[in-house]
C-alpha positions as CSV (number, residue, x, y, z in Angstrom):
1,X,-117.7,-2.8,-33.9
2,X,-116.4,-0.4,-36.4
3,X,-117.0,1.6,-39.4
4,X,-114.1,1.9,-41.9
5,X,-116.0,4.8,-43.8
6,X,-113.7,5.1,-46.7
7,X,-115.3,1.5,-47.7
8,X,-118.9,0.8,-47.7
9,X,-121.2,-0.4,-44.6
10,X,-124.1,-2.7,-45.3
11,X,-126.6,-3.2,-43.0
12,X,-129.2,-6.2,-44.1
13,X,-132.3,-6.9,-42.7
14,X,-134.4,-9.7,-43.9
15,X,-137.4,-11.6,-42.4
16,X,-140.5,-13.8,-43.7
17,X,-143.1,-11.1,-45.3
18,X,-140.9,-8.4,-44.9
19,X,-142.3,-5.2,-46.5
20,X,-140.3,-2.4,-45.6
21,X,-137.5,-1.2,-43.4
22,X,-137.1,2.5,-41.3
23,X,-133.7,3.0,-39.8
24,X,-132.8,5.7,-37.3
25,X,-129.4,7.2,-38.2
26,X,-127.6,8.9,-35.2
27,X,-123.6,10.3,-36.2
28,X,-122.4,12.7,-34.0
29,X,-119.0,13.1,-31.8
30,X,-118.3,13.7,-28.0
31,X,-119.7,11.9,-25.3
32,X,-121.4,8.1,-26.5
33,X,-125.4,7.7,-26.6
34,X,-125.1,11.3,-24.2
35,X,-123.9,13.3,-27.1
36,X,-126.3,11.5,-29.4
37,X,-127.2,13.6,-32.4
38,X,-127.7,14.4,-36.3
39,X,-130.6,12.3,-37.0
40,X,-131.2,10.6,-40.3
41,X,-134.5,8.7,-40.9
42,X,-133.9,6.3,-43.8
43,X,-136.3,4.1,-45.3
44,X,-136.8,1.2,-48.0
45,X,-138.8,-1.4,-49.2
46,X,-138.3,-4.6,-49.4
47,X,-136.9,-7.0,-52.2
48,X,-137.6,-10.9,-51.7
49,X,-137.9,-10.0,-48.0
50,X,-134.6,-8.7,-48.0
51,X,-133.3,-4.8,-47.1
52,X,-130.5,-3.3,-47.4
53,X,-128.7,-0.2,-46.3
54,X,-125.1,1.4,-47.2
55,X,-124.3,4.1,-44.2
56,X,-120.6,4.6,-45.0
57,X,-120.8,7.7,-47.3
58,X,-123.2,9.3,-44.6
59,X,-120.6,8.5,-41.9
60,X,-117.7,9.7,-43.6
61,X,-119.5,13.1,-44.2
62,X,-118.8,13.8,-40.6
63,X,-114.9,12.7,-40.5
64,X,-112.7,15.6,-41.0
65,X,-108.9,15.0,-40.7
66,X,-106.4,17.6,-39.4
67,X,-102.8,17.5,-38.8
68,X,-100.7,20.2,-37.3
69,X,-98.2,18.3,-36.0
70,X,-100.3,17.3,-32.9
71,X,-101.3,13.5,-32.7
72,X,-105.1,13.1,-32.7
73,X,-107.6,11.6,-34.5
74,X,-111.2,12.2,-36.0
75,X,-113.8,9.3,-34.9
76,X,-117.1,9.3,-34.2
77,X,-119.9,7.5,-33.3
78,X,-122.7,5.8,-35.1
79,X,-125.9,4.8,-33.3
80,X,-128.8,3.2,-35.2
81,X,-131.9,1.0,-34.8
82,X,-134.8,0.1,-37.2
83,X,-138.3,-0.8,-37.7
84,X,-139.4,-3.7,-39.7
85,X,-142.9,-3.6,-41.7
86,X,-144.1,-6.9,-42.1
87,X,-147.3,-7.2,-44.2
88,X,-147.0,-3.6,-43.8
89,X,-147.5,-3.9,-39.8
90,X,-145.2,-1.9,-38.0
91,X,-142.5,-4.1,-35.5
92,X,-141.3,-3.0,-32.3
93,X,-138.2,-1.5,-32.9
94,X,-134.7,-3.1,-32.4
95,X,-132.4,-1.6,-30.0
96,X,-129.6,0.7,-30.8
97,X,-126.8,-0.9,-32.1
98,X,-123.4,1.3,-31.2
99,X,-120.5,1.4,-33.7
100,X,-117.6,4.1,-34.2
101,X,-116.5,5.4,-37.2
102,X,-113.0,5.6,-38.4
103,X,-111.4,7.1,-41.9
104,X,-110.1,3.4,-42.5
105,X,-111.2,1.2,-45.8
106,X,-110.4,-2.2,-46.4
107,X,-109.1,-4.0,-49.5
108,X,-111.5,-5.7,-52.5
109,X,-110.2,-9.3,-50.7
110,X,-111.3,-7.9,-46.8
111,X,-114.9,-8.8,-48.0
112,X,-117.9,-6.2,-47.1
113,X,-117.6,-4.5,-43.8
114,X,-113.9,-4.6,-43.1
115,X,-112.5,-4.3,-39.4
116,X,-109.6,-4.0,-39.6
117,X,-109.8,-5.3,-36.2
118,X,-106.4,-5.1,-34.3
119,X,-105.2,-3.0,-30.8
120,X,-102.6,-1.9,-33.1
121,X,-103.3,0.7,-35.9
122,X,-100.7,0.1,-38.0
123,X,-99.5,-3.1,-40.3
124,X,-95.9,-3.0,-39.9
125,X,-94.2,-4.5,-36.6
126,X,-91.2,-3.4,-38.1
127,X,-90.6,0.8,-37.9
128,X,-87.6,2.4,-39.1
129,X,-87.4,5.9,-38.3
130,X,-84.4,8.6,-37.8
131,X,-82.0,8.0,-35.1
132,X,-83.0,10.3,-31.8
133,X,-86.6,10.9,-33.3
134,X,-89.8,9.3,-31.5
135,X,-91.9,6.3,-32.4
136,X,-95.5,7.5,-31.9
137,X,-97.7,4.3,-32.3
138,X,-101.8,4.2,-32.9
139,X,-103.6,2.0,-30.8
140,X,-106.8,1.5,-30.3
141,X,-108.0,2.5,-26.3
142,X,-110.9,-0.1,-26.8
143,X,-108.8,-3.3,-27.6
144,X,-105.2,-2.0,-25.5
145,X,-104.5,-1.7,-22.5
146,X,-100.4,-0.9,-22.4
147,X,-97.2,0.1,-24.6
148,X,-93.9,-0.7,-23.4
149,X,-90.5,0.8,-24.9
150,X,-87.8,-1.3,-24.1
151,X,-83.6,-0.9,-25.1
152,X,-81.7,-4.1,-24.7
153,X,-84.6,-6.0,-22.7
154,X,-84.4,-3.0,-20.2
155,X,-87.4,-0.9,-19.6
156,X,-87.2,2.4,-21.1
157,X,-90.8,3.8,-20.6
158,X,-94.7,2.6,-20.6
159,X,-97.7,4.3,-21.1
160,X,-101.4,2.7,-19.8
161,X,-104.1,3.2,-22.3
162,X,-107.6,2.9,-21.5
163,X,-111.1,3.0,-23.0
164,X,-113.1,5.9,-23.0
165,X,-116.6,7.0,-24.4
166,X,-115.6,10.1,-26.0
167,X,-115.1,10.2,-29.6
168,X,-111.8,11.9,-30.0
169,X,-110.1,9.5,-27.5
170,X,-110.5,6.4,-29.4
171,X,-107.5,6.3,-30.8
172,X,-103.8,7.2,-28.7
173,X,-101.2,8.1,-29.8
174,X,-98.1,6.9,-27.3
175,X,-94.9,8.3,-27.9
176,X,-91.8,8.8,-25.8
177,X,-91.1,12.4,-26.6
178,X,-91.4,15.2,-25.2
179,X,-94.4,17.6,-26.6
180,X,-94.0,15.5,-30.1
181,X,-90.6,17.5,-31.2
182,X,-88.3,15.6,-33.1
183,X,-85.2,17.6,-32.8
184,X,-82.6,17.3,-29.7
185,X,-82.3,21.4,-29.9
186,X,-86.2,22.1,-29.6
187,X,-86.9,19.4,-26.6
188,X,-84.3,21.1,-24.7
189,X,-86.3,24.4,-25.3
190,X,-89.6,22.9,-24.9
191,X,-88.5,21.6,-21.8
192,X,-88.1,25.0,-20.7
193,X,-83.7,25.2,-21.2
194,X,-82.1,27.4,-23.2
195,X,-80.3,25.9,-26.0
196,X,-76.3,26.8,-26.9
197,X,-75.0,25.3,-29.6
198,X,-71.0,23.8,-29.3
199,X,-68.7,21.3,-30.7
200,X,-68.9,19.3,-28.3
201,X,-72.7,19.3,-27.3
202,X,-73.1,18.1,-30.9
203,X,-70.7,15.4,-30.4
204,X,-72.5,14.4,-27.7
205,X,-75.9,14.5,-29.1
206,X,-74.1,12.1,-31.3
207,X,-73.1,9.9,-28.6
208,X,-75.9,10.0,-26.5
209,X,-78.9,10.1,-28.3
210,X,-82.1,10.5,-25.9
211,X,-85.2,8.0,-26.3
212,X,-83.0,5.3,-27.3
213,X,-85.2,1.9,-27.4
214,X,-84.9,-1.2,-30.3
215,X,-88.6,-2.7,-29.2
216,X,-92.0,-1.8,-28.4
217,X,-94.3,-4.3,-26.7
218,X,-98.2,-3.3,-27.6
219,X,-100.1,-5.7,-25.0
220,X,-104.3,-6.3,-26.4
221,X,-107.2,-7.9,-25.9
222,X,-105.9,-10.2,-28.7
223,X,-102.5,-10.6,-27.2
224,X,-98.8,-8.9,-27.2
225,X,-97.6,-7.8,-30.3
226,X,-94.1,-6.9,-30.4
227,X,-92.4,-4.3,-32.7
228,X,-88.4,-4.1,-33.4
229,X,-87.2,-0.6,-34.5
230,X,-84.4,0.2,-36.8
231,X,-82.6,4.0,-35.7
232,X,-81.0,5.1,-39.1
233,X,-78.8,8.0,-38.7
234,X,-78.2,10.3,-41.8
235,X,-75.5,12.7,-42.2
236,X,-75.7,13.9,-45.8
237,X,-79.2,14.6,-46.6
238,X,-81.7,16.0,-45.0
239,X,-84.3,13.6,-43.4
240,X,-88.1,14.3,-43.9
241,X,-90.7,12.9,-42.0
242,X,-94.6,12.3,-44.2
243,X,-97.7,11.3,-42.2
244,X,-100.3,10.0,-43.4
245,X,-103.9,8.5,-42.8
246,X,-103.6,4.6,-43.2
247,X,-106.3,2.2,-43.9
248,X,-106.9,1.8,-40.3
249,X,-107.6,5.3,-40.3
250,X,-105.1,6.7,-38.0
251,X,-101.9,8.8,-38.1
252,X,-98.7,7.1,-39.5
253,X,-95.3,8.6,-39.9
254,X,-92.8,7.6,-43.0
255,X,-89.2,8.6,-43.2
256,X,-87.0,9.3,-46.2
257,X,-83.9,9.8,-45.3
258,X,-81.7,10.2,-48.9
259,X,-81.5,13.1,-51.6
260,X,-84.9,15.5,-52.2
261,X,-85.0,17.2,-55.1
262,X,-87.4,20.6,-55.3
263,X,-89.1,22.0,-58.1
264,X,-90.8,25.0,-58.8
265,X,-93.9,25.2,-61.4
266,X,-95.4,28.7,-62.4
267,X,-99.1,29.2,-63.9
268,X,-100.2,32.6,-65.2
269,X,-102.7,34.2,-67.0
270,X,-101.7,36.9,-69.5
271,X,-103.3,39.8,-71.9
272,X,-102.5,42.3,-74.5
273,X,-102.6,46.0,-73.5
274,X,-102.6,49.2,-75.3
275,X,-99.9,51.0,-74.7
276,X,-100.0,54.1,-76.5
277,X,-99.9,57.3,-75.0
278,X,-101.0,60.7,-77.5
279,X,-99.4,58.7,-80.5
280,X,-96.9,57.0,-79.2
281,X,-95.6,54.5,-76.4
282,X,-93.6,54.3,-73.6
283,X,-90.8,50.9,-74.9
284,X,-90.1,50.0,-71.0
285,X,-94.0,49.2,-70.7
286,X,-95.3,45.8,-70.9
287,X,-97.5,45.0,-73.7
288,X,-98.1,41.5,-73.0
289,X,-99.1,42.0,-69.1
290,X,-99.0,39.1,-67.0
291,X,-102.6,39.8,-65.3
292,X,-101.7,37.0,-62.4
293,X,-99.2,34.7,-61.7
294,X,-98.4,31.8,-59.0
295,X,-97.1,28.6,-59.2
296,X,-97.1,25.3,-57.0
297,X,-94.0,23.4,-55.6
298,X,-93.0,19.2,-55.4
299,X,-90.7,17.1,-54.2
300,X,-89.2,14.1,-55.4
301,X,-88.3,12.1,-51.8
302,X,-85.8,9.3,-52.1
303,X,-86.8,6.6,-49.1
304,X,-83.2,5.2,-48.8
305,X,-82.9,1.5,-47.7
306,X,-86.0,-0.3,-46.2
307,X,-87.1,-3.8,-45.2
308,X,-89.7,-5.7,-47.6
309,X,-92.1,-5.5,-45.2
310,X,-92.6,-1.6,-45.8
311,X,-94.4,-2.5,-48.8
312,X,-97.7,-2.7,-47.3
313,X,-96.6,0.6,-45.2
314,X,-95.5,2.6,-48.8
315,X,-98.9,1.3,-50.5
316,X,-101.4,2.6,-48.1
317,X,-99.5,6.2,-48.2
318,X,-100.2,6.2,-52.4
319,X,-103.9,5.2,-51.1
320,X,-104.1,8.1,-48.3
321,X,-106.0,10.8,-48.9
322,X,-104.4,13.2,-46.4
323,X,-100.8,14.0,-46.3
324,X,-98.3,15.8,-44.6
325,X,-94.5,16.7,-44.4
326,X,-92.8,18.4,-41.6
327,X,-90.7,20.8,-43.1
328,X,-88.7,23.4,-40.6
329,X,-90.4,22.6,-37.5
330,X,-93.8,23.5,-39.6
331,X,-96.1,20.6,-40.8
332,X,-97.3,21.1,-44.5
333,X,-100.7,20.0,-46.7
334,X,-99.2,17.6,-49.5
335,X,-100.4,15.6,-52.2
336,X,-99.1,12.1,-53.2
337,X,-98.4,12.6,-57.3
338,X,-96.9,9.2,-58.2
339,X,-99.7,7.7,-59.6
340,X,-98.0,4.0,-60.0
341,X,-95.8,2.2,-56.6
342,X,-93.9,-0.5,-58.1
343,X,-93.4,-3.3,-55.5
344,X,-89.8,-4.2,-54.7
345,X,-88.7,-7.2,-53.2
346,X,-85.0,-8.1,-52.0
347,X,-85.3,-11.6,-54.1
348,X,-85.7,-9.3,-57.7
349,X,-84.0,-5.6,-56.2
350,X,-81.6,-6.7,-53.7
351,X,-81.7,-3.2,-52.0
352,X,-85.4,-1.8,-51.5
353,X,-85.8,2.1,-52.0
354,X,-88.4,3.8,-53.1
355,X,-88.5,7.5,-55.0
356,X,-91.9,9.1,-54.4
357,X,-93.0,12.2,-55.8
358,X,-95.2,15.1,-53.6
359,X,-96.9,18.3,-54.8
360,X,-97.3,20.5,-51.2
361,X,-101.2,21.3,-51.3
362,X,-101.0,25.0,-51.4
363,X,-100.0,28.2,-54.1
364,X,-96.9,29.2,-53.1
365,X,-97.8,33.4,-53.0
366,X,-100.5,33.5,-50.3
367,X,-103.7,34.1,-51.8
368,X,-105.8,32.6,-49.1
369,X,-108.8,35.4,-48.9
């Protein structure tokens, strides 16, 4: 069982003559029950027999998300029991009940206590990314048990997953890359080559891209689900690749391939000085003196053409709390700033693109101190 922490997590406990309710809290990462730590002792009376508890907001107190361009994922567990009073007799108490805690949250029509209960970790089956770039897929180790790329119906690669009782290992990340680089030039040097750039070993990166596969089989405990991939190749603008933290709280990457547009904004905070000097001044000094200055910088992303189905993928990015665009081989903090996503069908657009606007999460002088 899981705990989507950005949504609430009731736990209701009701019995004839029920007084009161204690509740053992355990959250804690590492190694399950072993590990166990972080103990919150909760209690509550009773109302027409009934208690109830919301733990979400406690959970989510211990999830922090990172990303530095390294695929992993902040779970952890949650361990509780409780004692029931009844006619203000203590019970024996229940056994521990064992859940994991992800950053997901569930929609208003998901009803209380959302699962979001799939292998896969992601809504679309459909993923359009840049030609020669990796598809890196979250699964969950507990409900799947293998990914398979395939090109043409021929095997390309597989990776086994399985379960594990560590916190930070419940979700993989499977890729088919080589140390997570995107870029033809750095996996030769990652590899340990030496990279030498020509005419013709750029035509035939063009002509032989590496990784090449059009499907991904994900097999689970509820079955095969099977993902076709779209390789859109862009020669004009620069691609950019945002991930994000979707509602089944894991890592998702988003490409927009077409024109960026950067903007600069400047803050600043000013005074008056006195500038004169035995009776008279100095007319190359300042007199309004700019006592700091910074400023922050957006983008406006353009997605280029998608498939309908990317609306669900393009809503939970406006939703996500935690950003990030790799920029220059470094992966940046950014903030979603479009406030409103207007959804675009082929029926009423024809052609589905979506322009997003991004603040990056940072000053752009240093002043980190």
């Amino acid at each position: 069982m899981k705990i989507n922490a950005r949504s609430p997590y009731y736990i209701n406990i009701s019995a004839t003559n029920l007084t009161q309710v204690d509740m053992e809290l355990y959250v804690y990462t590492g190694t399950q029950t072993t590990d166990r730590s972080n103990l919150f002792t909760l209690t509550s009376f009773a109302v027409s027999e009934n208690v109830t508890f919301e733990i979400g907001e406690i959970v989510r107190d211990y999830i922090l998300q990172t990303f530095d361009g390294d695929y992993a994922t902040a779970n952890v567990w949650v361990d509780y029991r409780t004692t029931s009073y009844i006619q203000g007799v203590a019970q024996t108490p229940t056994a521990y009940t064992q859940l994991v805690g992800f950053d997901g949250y569930g929609y208003y029509e998901d009803e209380a206590n959302p699962q979001n209960n799939s292998g896969l970790l992601q809504s679309n089956t459909k993923i359009v990314k840049l030609d020669d770039a990796p598809a890196t897929i979250p699964v969950d180790t507990s409900k799947t048990t293998q990914v398979t790329y395939e090109l043409d119906g021929e095997l390309v690669y597989t990776k086994a997953v399985s379960s594990s009782t560590v916190s930070t290992t419940q979700v993989e990340y499977v890729t088919n890359t080589i140390n997570g680089s995107d870029e033809f030039e750095n996996r030769v040097i990652q590899d340990g080559g030496t990279f030498e750039g020509s005419t013709c070993l750029e035509q035939f990166a063009n002509d032989f891209t590496l990784f090449d596969f059009d499907t991904i089989y994900v097999d689970t405990t509820d079955g095969v689900v099977k993902l076709t991939v779209d390789n859109i190749e862009e020669c004009k603008y620069q691609p950019y690749k945002v991930t994000f933290i979707n509602k089944f709280g894991a890592l998702q990457d988003l490409w927009f391939f077409k024109r960026t547009n950067e903007v600069l904004t400047t803050k600043k905070e000013d005074f008056k000085r006195n500038i004169i000097v035995n009776g008279a001044y100095d007319t190359s000094r300042h007199q309004q003196k700019i006592l700091t200055k910074n400023g922050t910088e957006k983008l406006t992303l353009n997605t280029g053409f998608y498939p309908e189905v990317y609306n669900e993928v393009f809503k939970q990015m406006q939703l996500s709390e935690d950003c990030w665009i790799e920029i220059e081989n470094k992966t940046l903090p950014i903030n979603v700033s479009s406030s409103s996503l207007n959804y675009k069908t082929h029926l009423n657009d024809k052609l589905i693109n979506y322009t997003i606007q991004i603040d990056f999460a940072f000053d752009t002088i240093n002043n980190i101190r």
